[in-house]
C-alpha positions in Angstrom: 11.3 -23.9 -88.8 12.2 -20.9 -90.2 15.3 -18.5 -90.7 13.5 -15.5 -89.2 11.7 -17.6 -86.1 12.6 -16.3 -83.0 13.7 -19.7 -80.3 11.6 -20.6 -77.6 13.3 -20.2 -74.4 12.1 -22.3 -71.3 13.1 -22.2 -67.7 15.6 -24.3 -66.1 14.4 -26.3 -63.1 17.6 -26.1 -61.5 17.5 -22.0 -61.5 13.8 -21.7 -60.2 14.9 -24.3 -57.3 17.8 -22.3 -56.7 15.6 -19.1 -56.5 12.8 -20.5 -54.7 15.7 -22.2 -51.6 17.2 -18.7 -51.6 14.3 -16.8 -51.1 12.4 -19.3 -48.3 13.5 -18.0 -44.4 15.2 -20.3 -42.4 13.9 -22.3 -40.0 15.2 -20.5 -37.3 13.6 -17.6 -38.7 10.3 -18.8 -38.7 10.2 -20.0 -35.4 11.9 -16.8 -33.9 9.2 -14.5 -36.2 6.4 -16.9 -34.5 7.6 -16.3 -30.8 8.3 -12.9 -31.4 4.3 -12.4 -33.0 3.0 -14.7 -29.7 5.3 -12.6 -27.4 4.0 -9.7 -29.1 0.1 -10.9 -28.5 0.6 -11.9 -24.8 2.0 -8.5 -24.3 -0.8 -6.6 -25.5 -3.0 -9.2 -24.1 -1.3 -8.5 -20.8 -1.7 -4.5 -21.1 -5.7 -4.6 -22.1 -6.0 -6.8 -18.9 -4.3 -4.2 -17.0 -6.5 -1.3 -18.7 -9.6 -3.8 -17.2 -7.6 -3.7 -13.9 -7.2 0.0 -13.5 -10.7 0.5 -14.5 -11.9 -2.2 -11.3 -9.8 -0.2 -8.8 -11.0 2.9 -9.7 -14.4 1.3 -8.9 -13.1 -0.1 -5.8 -11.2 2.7 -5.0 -14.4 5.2 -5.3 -16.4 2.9 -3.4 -14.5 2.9 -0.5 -13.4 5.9 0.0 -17.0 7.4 0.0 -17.2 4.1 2.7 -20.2 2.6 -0.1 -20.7 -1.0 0.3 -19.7 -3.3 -2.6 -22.2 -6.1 -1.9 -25.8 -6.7 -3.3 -28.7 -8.8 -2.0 -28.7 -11.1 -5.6 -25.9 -10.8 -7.6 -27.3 -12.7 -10.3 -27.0 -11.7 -13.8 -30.8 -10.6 -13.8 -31.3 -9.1 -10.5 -31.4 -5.5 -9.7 -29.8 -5.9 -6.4 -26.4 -6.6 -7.5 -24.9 -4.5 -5.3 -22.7 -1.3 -6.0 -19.5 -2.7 -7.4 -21.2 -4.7 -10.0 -23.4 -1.6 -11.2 -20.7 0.7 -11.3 -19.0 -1.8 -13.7 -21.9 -2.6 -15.8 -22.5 1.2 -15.8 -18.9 1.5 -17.1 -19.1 -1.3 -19.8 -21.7 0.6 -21.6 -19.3 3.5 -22.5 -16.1 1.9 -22.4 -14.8 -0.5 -25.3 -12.1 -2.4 -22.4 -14.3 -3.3 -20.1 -17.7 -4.4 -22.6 -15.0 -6.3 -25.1 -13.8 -7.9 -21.7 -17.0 -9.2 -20.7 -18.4 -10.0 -24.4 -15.6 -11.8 -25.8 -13.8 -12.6 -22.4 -13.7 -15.7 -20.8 -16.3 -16.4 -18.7 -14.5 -18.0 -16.0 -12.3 -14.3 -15.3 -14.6 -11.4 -15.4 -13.1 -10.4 -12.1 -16.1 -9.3 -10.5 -16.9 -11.6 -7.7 -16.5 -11.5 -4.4 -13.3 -12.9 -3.6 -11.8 -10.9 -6.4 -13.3 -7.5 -4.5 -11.7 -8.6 -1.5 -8.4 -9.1 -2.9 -8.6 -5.7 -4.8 -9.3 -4.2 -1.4 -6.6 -6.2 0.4 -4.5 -5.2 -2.2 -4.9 -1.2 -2.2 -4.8 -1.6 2.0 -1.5 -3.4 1.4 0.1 -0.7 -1.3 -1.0 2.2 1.4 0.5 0.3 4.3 3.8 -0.2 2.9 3.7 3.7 1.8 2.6 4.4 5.4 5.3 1.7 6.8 8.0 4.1 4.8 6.9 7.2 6.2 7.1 6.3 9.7 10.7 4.3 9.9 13.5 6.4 11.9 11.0 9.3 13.0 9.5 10.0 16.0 5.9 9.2 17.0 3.1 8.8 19.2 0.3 6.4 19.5 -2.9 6.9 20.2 -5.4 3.9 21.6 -9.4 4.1 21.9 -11.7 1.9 22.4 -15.8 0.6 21.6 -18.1 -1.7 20.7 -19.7 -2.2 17.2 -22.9 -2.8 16.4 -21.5 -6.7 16.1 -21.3 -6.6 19.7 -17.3 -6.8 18.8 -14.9 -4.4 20.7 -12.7 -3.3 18.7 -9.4 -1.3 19.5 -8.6 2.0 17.0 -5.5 2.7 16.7 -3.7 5.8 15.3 0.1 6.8 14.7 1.4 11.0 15.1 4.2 11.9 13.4 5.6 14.6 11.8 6.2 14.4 8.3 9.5 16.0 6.4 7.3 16.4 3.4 4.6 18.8 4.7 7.0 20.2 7.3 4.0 19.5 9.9 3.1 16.8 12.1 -0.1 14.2 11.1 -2.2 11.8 12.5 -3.1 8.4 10.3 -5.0 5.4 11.2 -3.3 3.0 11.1 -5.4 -0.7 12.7 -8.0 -1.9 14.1 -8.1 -4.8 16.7 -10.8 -7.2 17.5 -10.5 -7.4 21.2 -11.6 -10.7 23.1 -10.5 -9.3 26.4 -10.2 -6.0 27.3 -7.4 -5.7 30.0 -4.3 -4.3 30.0 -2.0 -7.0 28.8 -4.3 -7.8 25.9 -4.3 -4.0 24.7 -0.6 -3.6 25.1 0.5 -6.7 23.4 -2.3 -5.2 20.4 0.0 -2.1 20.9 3.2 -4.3 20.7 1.7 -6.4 17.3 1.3 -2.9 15.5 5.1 -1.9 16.5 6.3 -5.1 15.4 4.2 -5.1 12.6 5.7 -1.5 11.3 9.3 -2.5 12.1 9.1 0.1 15.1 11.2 0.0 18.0 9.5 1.8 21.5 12.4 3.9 22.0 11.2 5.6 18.9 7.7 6.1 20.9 7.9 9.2 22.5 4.3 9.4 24.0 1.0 7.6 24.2 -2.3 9.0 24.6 -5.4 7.5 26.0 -8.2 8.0 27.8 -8.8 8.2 31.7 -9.6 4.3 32.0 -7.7 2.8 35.1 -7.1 0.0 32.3 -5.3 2.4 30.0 -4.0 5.0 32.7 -3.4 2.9 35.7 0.0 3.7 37.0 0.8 0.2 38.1 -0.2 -2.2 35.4 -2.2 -0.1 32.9 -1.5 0.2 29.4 0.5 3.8 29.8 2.5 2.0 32.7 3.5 -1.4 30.7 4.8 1.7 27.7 6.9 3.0 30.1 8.5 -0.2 30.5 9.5 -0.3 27.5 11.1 3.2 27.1 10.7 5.2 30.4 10.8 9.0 29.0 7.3 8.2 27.1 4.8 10.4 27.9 1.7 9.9 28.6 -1.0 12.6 27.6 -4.5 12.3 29.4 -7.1 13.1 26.7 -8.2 16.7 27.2 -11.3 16.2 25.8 -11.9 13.6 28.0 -10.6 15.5 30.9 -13.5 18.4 30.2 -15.9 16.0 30.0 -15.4 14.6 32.9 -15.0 18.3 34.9 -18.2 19.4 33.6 -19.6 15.5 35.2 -17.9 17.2 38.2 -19.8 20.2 38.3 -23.1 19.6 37.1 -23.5 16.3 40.0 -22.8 13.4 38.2 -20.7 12.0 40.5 -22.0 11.0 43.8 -19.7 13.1 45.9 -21.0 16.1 44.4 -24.5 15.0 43.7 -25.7 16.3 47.0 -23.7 19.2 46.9 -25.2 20.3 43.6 -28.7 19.3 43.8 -30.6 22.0 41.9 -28.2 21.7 38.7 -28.3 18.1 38.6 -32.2 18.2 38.8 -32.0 20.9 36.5 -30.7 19.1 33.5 -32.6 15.9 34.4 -35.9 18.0 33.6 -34.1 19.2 30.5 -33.8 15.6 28.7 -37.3 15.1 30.3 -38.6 17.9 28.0 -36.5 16.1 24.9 -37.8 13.0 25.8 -41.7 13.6 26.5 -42.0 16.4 23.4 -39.8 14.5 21.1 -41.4 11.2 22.3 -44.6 11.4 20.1 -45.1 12.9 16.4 -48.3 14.3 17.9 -47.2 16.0 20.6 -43.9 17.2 18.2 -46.6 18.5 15.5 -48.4 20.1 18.2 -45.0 22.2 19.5 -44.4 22.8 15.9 -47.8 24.4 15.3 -47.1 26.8 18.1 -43.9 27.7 17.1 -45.1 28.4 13.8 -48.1 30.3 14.9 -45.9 32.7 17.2 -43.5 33.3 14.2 -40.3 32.2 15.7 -37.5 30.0 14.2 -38.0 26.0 15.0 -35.2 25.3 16.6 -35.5 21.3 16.9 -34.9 20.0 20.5 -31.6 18.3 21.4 -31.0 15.1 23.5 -28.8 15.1 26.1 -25.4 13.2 25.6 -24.7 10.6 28.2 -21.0 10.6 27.2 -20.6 13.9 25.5 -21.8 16.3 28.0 -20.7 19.6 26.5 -23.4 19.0 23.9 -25.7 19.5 26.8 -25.0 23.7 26.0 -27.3 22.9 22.6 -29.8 21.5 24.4 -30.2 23.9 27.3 -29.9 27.0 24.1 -33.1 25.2 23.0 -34.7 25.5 25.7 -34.0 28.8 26.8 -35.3 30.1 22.9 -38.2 28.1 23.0 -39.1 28.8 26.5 -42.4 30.8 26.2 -43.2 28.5 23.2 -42.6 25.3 25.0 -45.2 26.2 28.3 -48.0 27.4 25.4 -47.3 23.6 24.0 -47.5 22.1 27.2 -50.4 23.6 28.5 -52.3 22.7 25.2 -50.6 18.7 25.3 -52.3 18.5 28.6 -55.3 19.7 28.3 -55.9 17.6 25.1 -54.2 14.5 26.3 -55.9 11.1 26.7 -53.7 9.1 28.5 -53.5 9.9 32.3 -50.1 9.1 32.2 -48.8 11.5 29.9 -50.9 13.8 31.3 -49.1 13.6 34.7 -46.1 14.0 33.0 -47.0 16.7 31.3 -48.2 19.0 33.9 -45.1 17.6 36.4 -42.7 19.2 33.3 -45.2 22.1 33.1 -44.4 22.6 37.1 -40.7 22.4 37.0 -40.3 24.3 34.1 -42.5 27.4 35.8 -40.3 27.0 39.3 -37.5 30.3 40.1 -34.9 27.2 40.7 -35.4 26.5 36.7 -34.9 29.8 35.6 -32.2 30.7 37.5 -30.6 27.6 36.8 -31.1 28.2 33.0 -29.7 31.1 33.0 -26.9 30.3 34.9 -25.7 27.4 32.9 -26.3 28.6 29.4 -23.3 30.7 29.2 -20.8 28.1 30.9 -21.8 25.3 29.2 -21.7 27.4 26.1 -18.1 28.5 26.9 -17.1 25.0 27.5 -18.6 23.7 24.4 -16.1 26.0 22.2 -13.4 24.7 24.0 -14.3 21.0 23.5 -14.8 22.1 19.6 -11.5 23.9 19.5 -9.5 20.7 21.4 -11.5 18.3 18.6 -9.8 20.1 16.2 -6.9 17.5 13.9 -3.1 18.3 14.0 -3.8 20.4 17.8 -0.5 20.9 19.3 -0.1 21.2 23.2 0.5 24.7 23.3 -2.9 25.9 22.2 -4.6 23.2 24.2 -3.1 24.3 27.4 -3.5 28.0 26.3 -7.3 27.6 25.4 -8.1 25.7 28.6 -6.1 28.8 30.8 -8.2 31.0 28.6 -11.3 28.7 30.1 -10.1 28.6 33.8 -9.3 32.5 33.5 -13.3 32.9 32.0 -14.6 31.1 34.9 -12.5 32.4 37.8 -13.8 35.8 36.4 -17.3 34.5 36.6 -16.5 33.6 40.3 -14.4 36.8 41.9 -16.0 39.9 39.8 -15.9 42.5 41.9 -19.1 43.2 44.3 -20.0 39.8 42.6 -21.0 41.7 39.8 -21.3 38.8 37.5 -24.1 36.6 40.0 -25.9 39.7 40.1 -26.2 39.8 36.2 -27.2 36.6 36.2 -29.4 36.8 39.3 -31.0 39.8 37.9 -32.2 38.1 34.1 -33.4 35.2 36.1 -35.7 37.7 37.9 -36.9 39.2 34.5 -37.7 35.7 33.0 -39.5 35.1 36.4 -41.4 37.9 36.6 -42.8 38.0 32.3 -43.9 34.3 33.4 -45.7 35.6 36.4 -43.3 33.0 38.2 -43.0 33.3 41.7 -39.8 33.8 43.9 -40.0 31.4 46.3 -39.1 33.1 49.8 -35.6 31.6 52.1 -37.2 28.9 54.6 -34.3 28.6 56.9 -34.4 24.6 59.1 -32.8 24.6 62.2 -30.4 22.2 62.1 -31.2 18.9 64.7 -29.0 19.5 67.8 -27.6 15.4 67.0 -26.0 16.7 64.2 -24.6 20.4 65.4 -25.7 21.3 69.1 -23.9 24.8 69.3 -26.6 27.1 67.9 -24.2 29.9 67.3 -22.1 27.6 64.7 -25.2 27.4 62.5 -25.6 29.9 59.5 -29.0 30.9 57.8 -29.8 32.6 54.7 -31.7 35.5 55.0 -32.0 36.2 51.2 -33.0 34.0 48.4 -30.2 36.0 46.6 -27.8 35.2 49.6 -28.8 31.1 49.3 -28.2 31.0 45.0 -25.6 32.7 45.4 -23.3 30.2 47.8 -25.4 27.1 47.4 -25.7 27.4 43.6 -23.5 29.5 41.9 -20.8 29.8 43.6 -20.6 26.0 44.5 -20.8 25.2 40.4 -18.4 27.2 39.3 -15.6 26.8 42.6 -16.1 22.5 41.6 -15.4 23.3 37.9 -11.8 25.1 38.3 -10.8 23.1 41.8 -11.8 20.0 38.8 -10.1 21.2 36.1 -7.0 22.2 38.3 -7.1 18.5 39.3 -7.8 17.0 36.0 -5.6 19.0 33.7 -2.5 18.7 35.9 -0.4 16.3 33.9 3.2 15.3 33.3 3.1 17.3 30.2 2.8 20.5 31.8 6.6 21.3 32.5 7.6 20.5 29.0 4.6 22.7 27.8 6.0 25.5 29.9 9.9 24.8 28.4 8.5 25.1 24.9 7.5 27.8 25.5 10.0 30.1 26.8 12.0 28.1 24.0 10.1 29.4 21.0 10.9 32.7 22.9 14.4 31.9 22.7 14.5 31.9 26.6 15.1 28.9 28.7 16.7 27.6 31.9 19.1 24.8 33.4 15.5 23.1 34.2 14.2 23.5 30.7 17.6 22.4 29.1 17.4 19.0 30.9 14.0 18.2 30.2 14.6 18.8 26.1 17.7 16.4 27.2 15.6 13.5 29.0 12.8 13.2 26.6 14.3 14.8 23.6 17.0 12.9 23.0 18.9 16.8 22.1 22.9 17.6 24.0 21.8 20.8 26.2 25.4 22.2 25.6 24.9 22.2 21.7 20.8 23.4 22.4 22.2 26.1 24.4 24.8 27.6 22.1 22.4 27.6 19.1 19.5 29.6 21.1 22.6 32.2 21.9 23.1 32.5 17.9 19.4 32.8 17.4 19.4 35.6 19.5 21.8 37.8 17.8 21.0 37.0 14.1 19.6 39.7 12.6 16.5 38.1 10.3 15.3 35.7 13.4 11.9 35.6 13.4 10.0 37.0 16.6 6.8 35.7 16.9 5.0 36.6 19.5 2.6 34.2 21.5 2.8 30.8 22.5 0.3 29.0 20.3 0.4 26.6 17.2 1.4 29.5 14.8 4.0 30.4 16.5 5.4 26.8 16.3 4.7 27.1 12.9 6.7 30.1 11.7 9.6 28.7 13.3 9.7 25.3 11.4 9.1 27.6 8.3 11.9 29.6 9.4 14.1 26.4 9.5 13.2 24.7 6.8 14.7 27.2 3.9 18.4 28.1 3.3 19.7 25.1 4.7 19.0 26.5 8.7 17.5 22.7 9.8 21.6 21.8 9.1 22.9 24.7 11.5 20.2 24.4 14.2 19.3 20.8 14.4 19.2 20.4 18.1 16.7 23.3 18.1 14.6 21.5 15.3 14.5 18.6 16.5 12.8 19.6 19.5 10.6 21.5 17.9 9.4 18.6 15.7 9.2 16.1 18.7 7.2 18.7 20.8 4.5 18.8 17.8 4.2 15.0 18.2 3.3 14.6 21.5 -0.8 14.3 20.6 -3.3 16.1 22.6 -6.4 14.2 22.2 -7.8 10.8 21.3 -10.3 12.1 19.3 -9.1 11.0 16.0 -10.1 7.2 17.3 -13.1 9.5 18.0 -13.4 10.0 14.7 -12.3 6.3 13.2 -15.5 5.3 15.4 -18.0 7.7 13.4 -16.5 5.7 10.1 -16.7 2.6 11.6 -20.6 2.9 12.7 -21.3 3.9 8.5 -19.0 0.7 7.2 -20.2 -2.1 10.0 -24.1 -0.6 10.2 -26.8 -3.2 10.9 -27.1 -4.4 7.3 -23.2 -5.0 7.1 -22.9 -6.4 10.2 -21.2 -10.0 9.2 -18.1 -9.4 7.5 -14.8 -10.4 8.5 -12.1 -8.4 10.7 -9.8 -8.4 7.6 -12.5 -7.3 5.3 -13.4 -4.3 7.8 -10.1 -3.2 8.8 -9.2 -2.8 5.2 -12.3 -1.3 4.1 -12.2 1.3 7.4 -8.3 2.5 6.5 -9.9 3.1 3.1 -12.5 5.0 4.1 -10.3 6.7 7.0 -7.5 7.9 5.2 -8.9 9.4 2.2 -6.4 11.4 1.0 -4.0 8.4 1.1 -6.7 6.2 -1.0 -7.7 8.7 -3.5 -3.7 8.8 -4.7 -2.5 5.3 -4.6 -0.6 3.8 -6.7 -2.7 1.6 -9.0 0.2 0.2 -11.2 1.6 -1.1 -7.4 -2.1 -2.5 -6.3 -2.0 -4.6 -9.6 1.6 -5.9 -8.8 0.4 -6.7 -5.4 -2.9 -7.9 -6.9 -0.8 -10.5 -9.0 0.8 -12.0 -6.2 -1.5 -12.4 -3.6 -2.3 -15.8 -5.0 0.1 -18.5 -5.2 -0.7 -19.6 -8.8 -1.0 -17.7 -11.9 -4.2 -15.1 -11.8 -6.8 -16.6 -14.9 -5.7 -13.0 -16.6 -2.1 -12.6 -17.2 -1.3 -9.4 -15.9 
């Protein structure tokens, strides 16, 4: 070796060991950096399933609250009857990476779109908004409303709906909130269905302050109906009478539906007998239809399609009878020609029976007469369909009815008959119809043997007038007087002198009883609203008027100063009207349980119907909740951790 070499250096074993032990992680370091990365995968494992979540209960969500069913014929992978659910999310999958990773590189065994997991999504979202609703409704006043039908199951089922006033909208509401199967359909079975849905919403009846129902002696018995068994519970409930129901029923009064008037309202009854007659024989055949829409189209008038008359719903009868009256001159052209052409002997008799009936001076007259009542009567069934009605403007609008009608009855020099008297003359004479002369019959001396007792028309103006007319419209208000006098009525009358800022010793004990309010302390804050400067002075007695008060309240911290007057301002508003929103939970119920849906289970359609019912409530659910309650509605661990 040389002097100038330079020495070869080589690495010490020892100092690369060293180096290579100081620079390798602990154990414990490896195993924590290995949980935290799993942790770390199971979590966003976790969130992508919840991403596929969200995505199925917006599908579900959509579906029923359009009330859409969820179920196919063949749900098999290659069938095009899958149903809606399953083509929604196949639809979905095509344009969204979560849900086509989920079912490409899923497993197979959790796609989450089968049956049972549709019903537990719908369970699920019913359970979220129940417990929302359950929140709302603890420690406030409210009202329950009870109907009652059949589906097309042959299942009665029991609706049920909850008023209340809500501090959030400053304004009372009305939600579904069950439905009940019912296997008997008497009193104690409804109330203890009643009693279930109190219990079930940690209720108490003295927070019950009315009930409303329809006229039923099941439901408004005073002994052992449903309405008395509530009032054994909290005695100050009230019970409202559907008015609705109770105009219904008047105009059954009036028109002969009930056999103690049928006799004394002949001509009306057969009057609107003829007129589904004409619905049923025209509307009966597409031929003899096409043939009534020929003419009409030929004379250049409007179609205006015949209506059926309601069995339940009478006031509808005021469309039909419009029809008529329209189509008059166009209907006797398309009878004539129906039976002249006819072949079947049978219809033909019909057809020229109508033809007679139609083309008598009782018809007319009677078409005349009734248009404009049952037209009046129909608004005020609209108006007292209406959701969120208060008592005030019921009671007002069916005054306003009463007043219209005694007006028909007492104009002066009967002013009004002779109007009407005098168009059905005009219609008789452009027809060339004749106006049948009086025929007076002596009455047989076994049923009347004083002679000079016996009174005789001399006019055919003189007979309508106090046989027909008259006798219609005295059984309509003497019915409606009857019908519409309810327990409600003196604490519609306090209210309102109250909103008024009047009241009396009466009134002040009433808002005591059934108000839960101290008079002494309701008293004394009326006097201050009198003499403040900036109180409001509505004028009326009607919903608005109600309204500007609570507005009133609500701001500058006046529901603190003048909380007896709030409070039974709030409680009045609850006290429901009608029972028309189980009405309306019937319309829904007849699109989700329809004859090719007619199998599913109570559970299943209860859910589905509160979906579909309260829409507003379904549309904004909480969807982070309905997973949560999603997860636990099975005792194990769902197949996708969520």
């Amino acid at each position: 070796m040389s002097m100038g070499a330079t020495t070869a250096t080589f690495p010490n074993p020892s100092v690369t060991a060293l180096n290579n032990f100081l620079s390798v992680k602990s154990i414990d370091e490896v195993i924590n950096e290995s949980v935290t990365q799993q942790i770390s995968k199971l979590e966003n494992e976790r969130l992508n399933n919840r991403k596929i979540m969200w995505r199925l209960v917006e599908v579900t969500v959509c579906l029923a609250k359009c009330g859409k069913p969820f179920r196919g014929h063949d749900e098999s992978s290659h069938s095009f009857q899958k149903g809606l659910f399953k083509e929604f999310v196949e639809l979905l999958s095509r344009y969204d990476m979560v849900l086509q990773n989920h079912f490409e590189n899923g497993p197979k065994n959790a796609s989450y779109t089968s049956n049972r997991i549709q019903n537990d999504i719908i369970y699920s979202i019913h359970s979220v908004l129940l417990q929302e609703l359950k929140h709302n409704i603890q420690q406030v006043p409210i009202a329950i409303i009870a109907d009652e039908t059949s589906d097309v199951g042959h299942h009665e089922q029991l609706s049920i709906v909850v008023r209340y006033f809500s501090t959030a909208l400053n304004r009372p509401i009305e939600t579904f909130v069950d439905l009940k199967r019912m296997i008997s359909v008497t009193a104690e079975s409804i109330f203890k269905s009643l009693e279930n849905v109190i219990e079930q919403f940690n209720l108490n009846w003295n927070s019950v302050i009315a009930v409303c129902f329809d006229g039923a002696s099941t439901m408004a018995g005073n002994v052992a109906g449903v309405q008395a068994q509530c009032k054994m519970k909290n005695e100050n409930i009230l019970y409202v009478y559907c008015y609705a129901h109770c105009l219904n029923l008047t105009l059954m009064d009036a028109v002969g539906a009930s056999t103690k008037n049928r006799q004394q309202n002949k001509m009306v009854f057969d009057f609107l007998g003829t007129v589904q007659f004409i619905y049923s024989y025209i509307e009966g055949s597409p031929i003899r239809h096409a043939i009534f829409e020929r003419i009409v189209k030929e004379n250049g008038s409007k179609l205006h399609t015949l209506k059926s008359s309601s069995q339940t719903r009478w006031a509808c009868r005021s469309e039909a009878v419009k029809v008529i009256k329209s189509n008059y001159n166009v209907l006797l052209e398309a009878l004539e020609e129906i039976t002249e052409k006819c072949l079947i002997s049978e219809m033909r008799a019909k057809g020229k029976g109508i033809l007679h009936q139609m083309k008598t001076f009782e018809f007319i007259f009677c078409l005349t007469m009734m248009q404009p009542i049952l037209e009046m009567i129909l608004k005020v069934s609209t108006v007292l369909q209406t959701e969120n009605l208060d008592l005030l403007t019921a009671m007002s609008i069916v005054k306003s009815l009463k007043s219209s009608l005694s007006s028909m009855r007492n104009s002066p020099q009967d002013e009004e008959f002779h109007k009407v008297f005098k168009k059905a003359v005009t219609m008789c004479e452009e027809n060339n119809i004749i106006i049948p002369k009086i025929k007076n019959r002596k009455v047989s001396c076994k049923l009347d043997d004083t002679p000079l007792s016996q009174h005789t028309y001399q006019t055919q103006n003189e007979y309508i007038k106090i046989e027909v007319y008259f006798s219609t419209l005295d059984i309509l208000m003497n019915s409606m007087n009857e019908r519409f006098q309810q327990e409600t009525v003196d604490i519609i009358c306090a209210v309102a002198k109250l909103i008024n800022l009047e009241f009396n010793i009466e009134s002040l004990n009433l808002f005591q009883r059934f108000f839960h309010v101290v008079a002494e302390n309701l008293e004394a804050e009326i006097t201050i609203l009198k003499n403040m400067k900036d109180t409001p002075r509505p004028i009326g007695n009607s919903v608005s008027t109600i309204h500007e008060w609570l507005d009133w309240l609500s701001i500058k911290g006046r529901a603190d100063i003048f909380k007896q007057f709030l409070q039974v301002l709030r409680i009045f508003v609850v006290i429901p009207v009608t029972s028309c929103s189980c009405e309306r939970t019937f319309s829904k119920l007849s699109i989700i349980k329809n004859k090719l849906r007619s199998t599913m289970s109570q559970d299943r359609l209860n859910s589905l119907l509160f979906l579909f019912v309260e829409q507003k409530m379904t549309a904004n659910v909480n969807i982070d909740e309905v997973i949560d309650q999603f997860k636990l509605m099975v005792p194990n661990d769902r197949r996708l951790v969520l």
